[in-house]
GUDREN-994594 format. One record per residue (C-alpha): z, y, x; residue number from 1; residue in three letters; chain. Coordinates in steps of 0.2 Angstrom, whole numbers, plus 2048, in hexadecimal, padded with zeros to 3 digits. Each point is the difference from the previous one (the first is absolute). Last residue first. Layout:
+-----+-----+-----+-------+------+------+
|   w |   v |   u | lovex | voke | tike |
+-----+-----+-----+-------+------+------+
|   Z |   Y |   X |   NUM |  ALA |    A |
...
+-----+-----+-----+-------+------+------+
This chain:
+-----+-----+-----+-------+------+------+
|   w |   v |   u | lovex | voke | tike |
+-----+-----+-----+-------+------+------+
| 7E6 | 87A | 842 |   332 |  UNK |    A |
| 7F8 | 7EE | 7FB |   331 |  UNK |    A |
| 80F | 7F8 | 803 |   330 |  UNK |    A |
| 80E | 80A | 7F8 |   329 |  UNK |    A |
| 7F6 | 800 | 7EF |   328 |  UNK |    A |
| 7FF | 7ED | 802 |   327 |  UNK |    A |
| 814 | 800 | 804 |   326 |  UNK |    A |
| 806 | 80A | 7F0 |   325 |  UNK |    A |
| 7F2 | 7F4 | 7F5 |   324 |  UNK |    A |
| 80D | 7F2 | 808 |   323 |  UNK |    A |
| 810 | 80B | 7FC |   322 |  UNK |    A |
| 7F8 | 7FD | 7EB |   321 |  UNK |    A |
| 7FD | 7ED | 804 |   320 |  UNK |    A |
| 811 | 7FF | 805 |   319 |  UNK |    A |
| 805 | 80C | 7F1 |   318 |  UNK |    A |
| 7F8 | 7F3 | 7F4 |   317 |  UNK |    A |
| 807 | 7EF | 807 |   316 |  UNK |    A |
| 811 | 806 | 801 |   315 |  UNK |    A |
| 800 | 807 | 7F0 |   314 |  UNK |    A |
| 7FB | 7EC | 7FC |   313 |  UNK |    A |
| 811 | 7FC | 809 |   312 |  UNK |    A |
| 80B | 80C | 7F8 |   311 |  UNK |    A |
| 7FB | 7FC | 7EF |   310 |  UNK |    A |
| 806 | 7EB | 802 |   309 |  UNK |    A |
| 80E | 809 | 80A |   308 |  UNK |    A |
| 805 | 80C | 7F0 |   307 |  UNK |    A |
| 7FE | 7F4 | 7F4 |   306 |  UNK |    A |
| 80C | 7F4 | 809 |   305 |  UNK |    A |
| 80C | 80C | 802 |   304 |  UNK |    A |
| 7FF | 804 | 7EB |   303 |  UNK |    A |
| 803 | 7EE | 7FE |   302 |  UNK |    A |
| 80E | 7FE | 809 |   301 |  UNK |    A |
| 7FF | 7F8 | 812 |   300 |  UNK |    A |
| 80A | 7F4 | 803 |   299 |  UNK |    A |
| 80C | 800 | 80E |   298 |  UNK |    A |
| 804 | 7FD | 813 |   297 |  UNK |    A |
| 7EF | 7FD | 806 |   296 |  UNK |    A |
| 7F8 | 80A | 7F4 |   295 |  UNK |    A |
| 808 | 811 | 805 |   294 |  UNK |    A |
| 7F7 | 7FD | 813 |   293 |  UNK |    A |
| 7ED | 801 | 7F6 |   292 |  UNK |    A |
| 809 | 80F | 7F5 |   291 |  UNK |    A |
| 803 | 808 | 810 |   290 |  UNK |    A |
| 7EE | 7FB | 808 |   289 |  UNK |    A |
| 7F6 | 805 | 7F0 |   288 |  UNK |    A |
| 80A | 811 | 7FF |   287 |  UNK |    A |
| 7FC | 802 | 810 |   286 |  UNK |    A |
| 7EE | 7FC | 7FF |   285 |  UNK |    A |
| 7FF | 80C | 7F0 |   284 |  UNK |    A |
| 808 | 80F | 80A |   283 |  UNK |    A |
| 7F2 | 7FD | 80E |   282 |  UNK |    A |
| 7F3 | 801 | 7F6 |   281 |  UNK |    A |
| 806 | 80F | 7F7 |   280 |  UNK |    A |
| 804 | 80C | 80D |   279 |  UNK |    A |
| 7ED | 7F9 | 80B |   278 |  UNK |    A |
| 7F8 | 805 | 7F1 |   277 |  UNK |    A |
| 809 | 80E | 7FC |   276 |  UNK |    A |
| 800 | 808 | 810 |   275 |  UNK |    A |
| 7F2 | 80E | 7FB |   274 |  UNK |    A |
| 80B | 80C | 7F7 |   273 |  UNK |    A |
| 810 | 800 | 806 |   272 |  UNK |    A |
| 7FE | 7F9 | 80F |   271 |  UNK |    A |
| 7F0 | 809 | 802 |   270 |  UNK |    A |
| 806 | 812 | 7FF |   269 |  UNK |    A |
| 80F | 7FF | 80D |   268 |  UNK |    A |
| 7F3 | 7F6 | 80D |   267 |  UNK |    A |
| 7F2 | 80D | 7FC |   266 |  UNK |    A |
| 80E | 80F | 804 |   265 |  UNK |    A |
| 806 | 7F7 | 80F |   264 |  UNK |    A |
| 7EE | 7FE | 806 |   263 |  UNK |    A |
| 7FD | 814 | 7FB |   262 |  UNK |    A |
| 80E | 806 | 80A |   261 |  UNK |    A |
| 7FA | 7F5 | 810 |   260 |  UNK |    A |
| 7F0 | 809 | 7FF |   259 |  UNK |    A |
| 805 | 810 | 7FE |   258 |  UNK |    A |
| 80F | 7FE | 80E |   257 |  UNK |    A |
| 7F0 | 7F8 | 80D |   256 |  UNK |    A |
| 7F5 | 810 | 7FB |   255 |  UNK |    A |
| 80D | 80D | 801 |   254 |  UNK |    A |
| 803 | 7F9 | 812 |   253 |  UNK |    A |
| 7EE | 800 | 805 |   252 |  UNK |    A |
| 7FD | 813 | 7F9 |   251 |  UNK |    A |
| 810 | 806 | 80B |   250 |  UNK |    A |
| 813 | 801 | 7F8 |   249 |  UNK |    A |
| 808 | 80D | 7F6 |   248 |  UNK |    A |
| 7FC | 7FD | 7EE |   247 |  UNK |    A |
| 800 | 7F0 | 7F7 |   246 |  UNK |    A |
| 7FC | 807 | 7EF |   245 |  UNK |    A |
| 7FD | 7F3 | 7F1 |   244 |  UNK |    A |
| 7EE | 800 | 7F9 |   243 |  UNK |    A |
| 7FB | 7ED | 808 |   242 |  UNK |    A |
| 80E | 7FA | 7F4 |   241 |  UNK |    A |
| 7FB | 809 | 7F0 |   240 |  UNK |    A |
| 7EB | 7FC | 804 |   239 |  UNK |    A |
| 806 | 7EC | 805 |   238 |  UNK |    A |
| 80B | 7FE | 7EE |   237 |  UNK |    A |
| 7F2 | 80A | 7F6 |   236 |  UNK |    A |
| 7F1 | 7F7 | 805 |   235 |  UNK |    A |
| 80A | 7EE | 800 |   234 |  UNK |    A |
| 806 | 804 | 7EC |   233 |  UNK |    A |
| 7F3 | 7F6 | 7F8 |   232 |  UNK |    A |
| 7FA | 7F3 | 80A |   231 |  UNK |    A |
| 7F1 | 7FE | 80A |   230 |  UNK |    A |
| 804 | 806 | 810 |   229 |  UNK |    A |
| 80F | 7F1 | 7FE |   228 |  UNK |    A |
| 7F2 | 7F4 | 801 |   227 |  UNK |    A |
| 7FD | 803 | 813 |   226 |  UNK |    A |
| 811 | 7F9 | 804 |   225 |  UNK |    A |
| 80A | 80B | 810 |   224 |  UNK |    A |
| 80C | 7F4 | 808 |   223 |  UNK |    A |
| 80F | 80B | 807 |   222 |  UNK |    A |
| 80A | 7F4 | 80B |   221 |  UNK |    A |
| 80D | 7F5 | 7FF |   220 |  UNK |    A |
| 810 | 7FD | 80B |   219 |  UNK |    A |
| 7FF | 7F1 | 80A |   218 |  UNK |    A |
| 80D | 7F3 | 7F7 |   217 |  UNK |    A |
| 809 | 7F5 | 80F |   216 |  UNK |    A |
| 7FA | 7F0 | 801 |   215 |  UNK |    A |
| 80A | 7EF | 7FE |   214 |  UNK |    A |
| 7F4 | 7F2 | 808 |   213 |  UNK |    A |
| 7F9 | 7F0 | 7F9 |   212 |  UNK |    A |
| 803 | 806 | 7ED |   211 |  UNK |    A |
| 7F9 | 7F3 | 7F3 |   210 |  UNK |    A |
| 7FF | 805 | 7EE |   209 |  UNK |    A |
| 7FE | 7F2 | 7F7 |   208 |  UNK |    A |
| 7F8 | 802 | 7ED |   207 |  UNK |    A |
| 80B | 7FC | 7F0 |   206 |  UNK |    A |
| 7F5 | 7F1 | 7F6 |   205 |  UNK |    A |
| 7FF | 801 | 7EF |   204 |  UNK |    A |
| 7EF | 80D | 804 |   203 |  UNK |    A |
| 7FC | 811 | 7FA |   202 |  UNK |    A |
| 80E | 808 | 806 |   201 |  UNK |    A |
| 80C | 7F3 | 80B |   200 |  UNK |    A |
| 808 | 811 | 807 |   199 |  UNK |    A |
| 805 | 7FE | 810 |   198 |  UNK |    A |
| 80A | 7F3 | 80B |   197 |  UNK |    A |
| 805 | 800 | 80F |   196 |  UNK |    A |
| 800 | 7FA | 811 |   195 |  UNK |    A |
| 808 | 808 | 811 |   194 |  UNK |    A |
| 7FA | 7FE | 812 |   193 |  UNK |    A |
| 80D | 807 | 810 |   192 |  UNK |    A |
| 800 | 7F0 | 809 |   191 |  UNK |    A |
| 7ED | 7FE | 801 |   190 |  UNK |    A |
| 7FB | 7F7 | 810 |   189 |  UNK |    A |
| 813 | 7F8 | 800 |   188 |  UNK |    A |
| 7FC | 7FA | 7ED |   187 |  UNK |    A |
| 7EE | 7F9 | 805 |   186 |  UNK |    A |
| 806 | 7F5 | 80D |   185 |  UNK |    A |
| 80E | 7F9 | 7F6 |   184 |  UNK |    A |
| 7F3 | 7FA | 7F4 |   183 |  UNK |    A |
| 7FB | 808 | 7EE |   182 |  UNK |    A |
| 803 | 7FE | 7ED |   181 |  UNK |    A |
| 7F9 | 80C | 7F3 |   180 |  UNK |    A |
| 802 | 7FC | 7EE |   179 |  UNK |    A |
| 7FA | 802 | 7EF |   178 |  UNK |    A |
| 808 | 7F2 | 7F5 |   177 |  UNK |    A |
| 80F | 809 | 7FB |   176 |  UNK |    A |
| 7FF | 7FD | 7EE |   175 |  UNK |    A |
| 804 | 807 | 7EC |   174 |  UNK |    A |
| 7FD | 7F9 | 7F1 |   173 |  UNK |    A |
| 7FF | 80B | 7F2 |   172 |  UNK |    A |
| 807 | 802 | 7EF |   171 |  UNK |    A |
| 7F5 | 80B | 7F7 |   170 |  UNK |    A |
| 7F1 | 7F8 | 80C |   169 |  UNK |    A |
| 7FA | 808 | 812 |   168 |  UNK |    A |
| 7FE | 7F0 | 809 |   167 |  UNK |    A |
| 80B | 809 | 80D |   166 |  UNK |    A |
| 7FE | 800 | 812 |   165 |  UNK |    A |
| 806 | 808 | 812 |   164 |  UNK |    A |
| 815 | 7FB | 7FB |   163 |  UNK |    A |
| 811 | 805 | 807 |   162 |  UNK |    A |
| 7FA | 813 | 805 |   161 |  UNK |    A |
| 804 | 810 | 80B |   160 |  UNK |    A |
| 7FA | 7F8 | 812 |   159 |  UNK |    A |
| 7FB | 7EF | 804 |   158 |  UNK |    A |
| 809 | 7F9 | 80E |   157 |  UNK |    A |
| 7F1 | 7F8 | 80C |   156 |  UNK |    A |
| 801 | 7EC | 800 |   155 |  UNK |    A |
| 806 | 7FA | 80F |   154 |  UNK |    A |
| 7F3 | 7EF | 808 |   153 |  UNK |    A |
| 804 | 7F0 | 806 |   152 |  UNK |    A |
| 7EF | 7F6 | 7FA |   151 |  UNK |    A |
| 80A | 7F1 | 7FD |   150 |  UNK |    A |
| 80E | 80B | 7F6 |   149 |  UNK |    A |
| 7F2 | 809 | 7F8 |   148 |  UNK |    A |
| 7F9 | 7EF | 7FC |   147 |  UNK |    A |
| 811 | 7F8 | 7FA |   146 |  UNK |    A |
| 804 | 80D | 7F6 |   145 |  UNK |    A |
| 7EF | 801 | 7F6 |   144 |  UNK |    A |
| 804 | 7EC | 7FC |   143 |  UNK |    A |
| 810 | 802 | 7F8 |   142 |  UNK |    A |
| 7FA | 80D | 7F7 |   141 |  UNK |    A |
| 7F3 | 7F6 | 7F9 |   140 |  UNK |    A |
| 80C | 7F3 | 7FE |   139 |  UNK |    A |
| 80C | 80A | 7F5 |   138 |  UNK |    A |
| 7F4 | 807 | 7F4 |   137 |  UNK |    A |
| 80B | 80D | 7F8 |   136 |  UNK |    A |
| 801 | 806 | 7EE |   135 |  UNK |    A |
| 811 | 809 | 803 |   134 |  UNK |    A |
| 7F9 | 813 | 7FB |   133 |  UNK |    A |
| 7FF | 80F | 809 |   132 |  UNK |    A |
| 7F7 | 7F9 | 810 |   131 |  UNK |    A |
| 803 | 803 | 812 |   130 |  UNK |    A |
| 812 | 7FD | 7FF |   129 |  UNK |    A |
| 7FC | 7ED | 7FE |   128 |  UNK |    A |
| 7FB | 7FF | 814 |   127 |  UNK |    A |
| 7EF | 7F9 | 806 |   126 |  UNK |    A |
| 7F2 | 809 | 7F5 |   125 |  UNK |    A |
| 7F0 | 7FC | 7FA |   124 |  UNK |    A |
| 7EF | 806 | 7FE |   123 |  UNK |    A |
| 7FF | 805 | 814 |   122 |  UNK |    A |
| 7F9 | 814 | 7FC |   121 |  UNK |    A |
| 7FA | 806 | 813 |   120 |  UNK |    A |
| 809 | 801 | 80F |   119 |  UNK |    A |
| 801 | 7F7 | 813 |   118 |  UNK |    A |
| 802 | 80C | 80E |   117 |  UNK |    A |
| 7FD | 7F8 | 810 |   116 |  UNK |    A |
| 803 | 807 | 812 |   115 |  UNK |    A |
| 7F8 | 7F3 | 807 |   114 |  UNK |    A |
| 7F0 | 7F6 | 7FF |   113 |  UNK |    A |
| 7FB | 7F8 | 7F0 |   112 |  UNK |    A |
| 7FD | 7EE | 7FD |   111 |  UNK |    A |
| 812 | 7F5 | 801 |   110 |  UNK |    A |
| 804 | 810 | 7F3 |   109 |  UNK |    A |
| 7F3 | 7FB | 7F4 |   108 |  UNK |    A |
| 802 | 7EE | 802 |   107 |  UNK |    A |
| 811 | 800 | 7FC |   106 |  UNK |    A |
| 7FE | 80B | 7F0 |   105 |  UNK |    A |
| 7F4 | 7F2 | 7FC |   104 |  UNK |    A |
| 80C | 7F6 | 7F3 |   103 |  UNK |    A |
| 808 | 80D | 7FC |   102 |  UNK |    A |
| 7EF | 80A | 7F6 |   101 |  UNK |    A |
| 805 | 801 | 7F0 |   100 |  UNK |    A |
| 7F6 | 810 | 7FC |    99 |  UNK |    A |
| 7FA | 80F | 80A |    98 |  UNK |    A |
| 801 | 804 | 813 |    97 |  UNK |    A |
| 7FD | 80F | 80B |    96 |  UNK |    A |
| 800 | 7FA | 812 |    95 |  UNK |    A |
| 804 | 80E | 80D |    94 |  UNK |    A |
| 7FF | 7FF | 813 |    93 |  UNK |    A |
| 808 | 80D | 80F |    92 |  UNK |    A |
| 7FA | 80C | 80D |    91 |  UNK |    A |
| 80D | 80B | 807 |    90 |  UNK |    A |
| 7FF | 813 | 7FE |    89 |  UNK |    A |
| 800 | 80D | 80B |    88 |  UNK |    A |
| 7EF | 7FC | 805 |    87 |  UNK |    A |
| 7FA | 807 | 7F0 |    86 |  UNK |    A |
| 7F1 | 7FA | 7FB |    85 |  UNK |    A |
| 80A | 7F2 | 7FC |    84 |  UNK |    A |
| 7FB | 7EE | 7FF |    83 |  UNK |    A |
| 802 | 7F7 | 7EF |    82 |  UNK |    A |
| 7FC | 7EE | 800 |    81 |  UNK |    A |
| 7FA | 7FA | 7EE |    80 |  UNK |    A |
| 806 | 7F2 | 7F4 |    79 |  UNK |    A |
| 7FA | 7FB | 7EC |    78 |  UNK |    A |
| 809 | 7F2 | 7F6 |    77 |  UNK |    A |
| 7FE | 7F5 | 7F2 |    76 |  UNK |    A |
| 7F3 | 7F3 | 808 |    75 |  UNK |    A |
| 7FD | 807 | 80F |    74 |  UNK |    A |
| 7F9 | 810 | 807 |    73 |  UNK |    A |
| 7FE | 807 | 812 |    72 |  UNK |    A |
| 7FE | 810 | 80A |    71 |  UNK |    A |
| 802 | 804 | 814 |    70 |  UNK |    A |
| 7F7 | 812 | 805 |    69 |  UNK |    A |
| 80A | 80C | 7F7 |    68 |  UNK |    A |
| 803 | 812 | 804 |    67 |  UNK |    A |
| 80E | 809 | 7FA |    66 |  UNK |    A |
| 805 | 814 | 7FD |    65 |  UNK |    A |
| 7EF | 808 | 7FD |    64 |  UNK |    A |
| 7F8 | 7EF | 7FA |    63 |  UNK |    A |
| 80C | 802 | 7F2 |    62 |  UNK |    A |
| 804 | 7EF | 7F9 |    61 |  UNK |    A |
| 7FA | 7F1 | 7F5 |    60 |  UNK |    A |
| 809 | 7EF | 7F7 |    59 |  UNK |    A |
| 7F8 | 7FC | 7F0 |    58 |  UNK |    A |
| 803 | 7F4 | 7F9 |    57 |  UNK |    A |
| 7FB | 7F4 | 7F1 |    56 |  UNK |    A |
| 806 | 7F7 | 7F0 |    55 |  UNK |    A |
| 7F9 | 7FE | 7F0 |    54 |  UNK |    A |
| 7F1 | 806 | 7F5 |    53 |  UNK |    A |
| 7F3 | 7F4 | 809 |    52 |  UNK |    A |
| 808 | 7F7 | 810 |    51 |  UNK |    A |
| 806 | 810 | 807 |    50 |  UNK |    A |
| 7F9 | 804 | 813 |    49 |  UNK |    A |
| 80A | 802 | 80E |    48 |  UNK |    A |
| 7FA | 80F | 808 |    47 |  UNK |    A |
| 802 | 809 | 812 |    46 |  UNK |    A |
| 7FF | 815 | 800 |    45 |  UNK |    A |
| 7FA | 80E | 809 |    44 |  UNK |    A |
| 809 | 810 | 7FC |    43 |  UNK |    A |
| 7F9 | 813 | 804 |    42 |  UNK |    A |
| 7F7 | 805 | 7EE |    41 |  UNK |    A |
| 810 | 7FC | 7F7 |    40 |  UNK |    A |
| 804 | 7F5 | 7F3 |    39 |  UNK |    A |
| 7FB | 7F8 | 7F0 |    38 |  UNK |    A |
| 7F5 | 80C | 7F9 |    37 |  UNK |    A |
| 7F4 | 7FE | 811 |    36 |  UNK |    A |
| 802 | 7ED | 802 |    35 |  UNK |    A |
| 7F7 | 7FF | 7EB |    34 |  UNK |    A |
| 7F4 | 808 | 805 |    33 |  UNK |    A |
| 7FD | 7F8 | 810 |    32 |  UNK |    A |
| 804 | 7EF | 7F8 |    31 |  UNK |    A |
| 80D | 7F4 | 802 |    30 |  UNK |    A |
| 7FC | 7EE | 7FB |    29 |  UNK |    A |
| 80C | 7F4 | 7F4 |    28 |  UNK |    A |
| 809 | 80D | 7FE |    27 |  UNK |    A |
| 811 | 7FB | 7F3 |    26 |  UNK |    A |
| 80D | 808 | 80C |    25 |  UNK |    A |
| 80E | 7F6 | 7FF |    24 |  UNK |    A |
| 804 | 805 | 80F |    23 |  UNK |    A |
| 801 | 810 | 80A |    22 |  UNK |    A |
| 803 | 804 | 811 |    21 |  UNK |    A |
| 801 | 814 | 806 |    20 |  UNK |    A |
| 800 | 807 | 811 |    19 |  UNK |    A |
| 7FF | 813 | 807 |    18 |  UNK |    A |
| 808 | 804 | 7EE |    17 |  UNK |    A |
| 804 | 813 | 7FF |    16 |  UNK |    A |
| 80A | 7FE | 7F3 |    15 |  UNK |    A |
| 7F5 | 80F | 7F3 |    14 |  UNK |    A |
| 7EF | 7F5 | 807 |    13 |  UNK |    A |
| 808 | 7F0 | 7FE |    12 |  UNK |    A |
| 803 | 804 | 7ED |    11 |  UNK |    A |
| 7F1 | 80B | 7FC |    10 |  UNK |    A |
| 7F6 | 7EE | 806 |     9 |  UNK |    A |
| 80A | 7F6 | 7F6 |     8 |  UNK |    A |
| 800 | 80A | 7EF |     7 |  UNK |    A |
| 7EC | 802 | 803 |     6 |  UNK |    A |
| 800 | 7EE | 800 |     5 |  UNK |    A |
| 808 | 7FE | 7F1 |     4 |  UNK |    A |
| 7F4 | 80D | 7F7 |     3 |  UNK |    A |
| 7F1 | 7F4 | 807 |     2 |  UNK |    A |
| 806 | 7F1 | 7F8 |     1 |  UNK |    A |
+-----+-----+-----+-------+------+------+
């Protein structure tokens, strides 16, 4: 569905993503066109591709940041070796995975070069807290242990929620069956990461958010949009702020203050006017993700669950609104 895809792409592009894995994606064969609404002009990618309307993954990856020249695929699985453009930075593997796939965990690790990441959606858990009810199949939990204690890996501690999925009914179901698992090696290469969950949106699953390093924010810059020109209120707002006196100073001075005067002026006028895209989009994701976190510990009334079934199509129609935003952005 192309307005999903849009949701996807809007949401690496607002975290920054440098790389993403996805499963279950239902492609059975990516195409350019389809490739450009799904992500970023600058990532190369490796496929695993759905048996008809099921399955699939995706795992790709900023070609600014990583290069990759070492990719496979097996049967429910999908692995790359990322090497920095960075030197900084230490190489390291990742293997997005989806379904029951204990049975070749073993092989997937025995296979991949070190550090390894291991993450992905595992269609079962291994500990009854990870599920909000006490319908447990014992011996596949049994048997998940027994490979991740054979593969001898830490699971990463997920941030800010108990559960990743819901199968979104009046009285849900709710599972941790998104995980992330990796080897000693990887955890002293990136002993600073941090995972966590964000709004699930337009999907029952809760996206990871994975951190490798923790950054500190760089303030922003002014960002002129062509579109605002066309706008009421952009002529007068630039013609009042341009006007103010800045006496005193040389012609080069009084160009710099004039300019600067009318940036913080733009910035004044377009959060209040022009924001409301971005405003409302990012309310609607929080009020997904609080009412997503609600769930695990309640029922929803009926009014919440209106309100979340609402939420998540508004989602789809002001992502789809930010991405007309963009298009204006990239043919300035």
């Amino acid at each position: 569905m192309r307005a999903r895809r849009l949701v996807v792409r809007e949401l690496l592009l607002r975290e920054g993503a440098a790389v993403i894995g996805m499963v279950e994606t239902k492609i059975a064969d990516l195409s350019p066109a389809m490739t450009r609404e799904l992500m970023p002009a600058m990532f190369d990618y490796v496929l695993l591709p759905s048996a008809g309307a099921s399955g699939g993954i995706l795992v790709a990856w900023d070609t600014g940041a990583w290069s990759s020249a070492n990719q496979s695929t097996g049967q429910f699985s999908a692995s790359v070796r990322l090497e920095p453009v960075d030197t900084a930075l230490v190489p390291w593997s990742l293997t997005v995975v989806y379904g029951p796939v204990h049975d070749s965990l073993r092989t997937v690790r025995d296979a991949a070069l070190e550090p390894l990441l291991i993450c992905g959606d595992f269609n079962m858990i291994y500990q009854a807290r990870d599920k909000s009810n006490n319908r447990l199949n014992l011996r596949a939990m049994r048997d998940f242990r027994r490979a991740l204690d054979a593969m001898q890996v830490d699971e990463l501690v997920l941030h800010s929620r108990l559960y990743t999925w819901s199968n979104e009914r009046r009285q849900p179901t709710l599972e941790r069956i998104d995980r992330a698992f990796a080897m000693t090696s990887w955890l002293e290469a990136f002993p600073c990461h941090h995972l966590r969950s964000l709004s699930s949106q337009c999907s029952d699953h809760a996206p990871l958010l994975l951190n490798l390093h923790h950054n500190s924010w760089a303030k922003p810059r002014f960002r002129f949009e062509g579109f605002w020109a066309r706008l009421p209120g952009f002529q007068e707002i630039v013609a009042q702020a341009w006007a103010m006196p800045v006496g005193g100073v040389d012609a080069c001075r009084a160009l710099d203050i004039k300019f600067r005067l009318t940036a913080k002026a733009l910035k004044n006028w377009s959060r209040e006017h022009v924001g409301s895209v971005r405003q409302q989009l990012f309310m609607a994701k929080e009020l997904i993700a609080q009412l997503d976190i609600a769930q695990e510990r309640r029922l929803l009334s009926d009014e919440e669950c209106s309100m979340r079934r609402d939420l998540k199509r508004r989602c789809l129609g002001l992502a789809s609104m930010a991405r007309t935003i963009a298009r204006h952005r990239s043919r300035i």
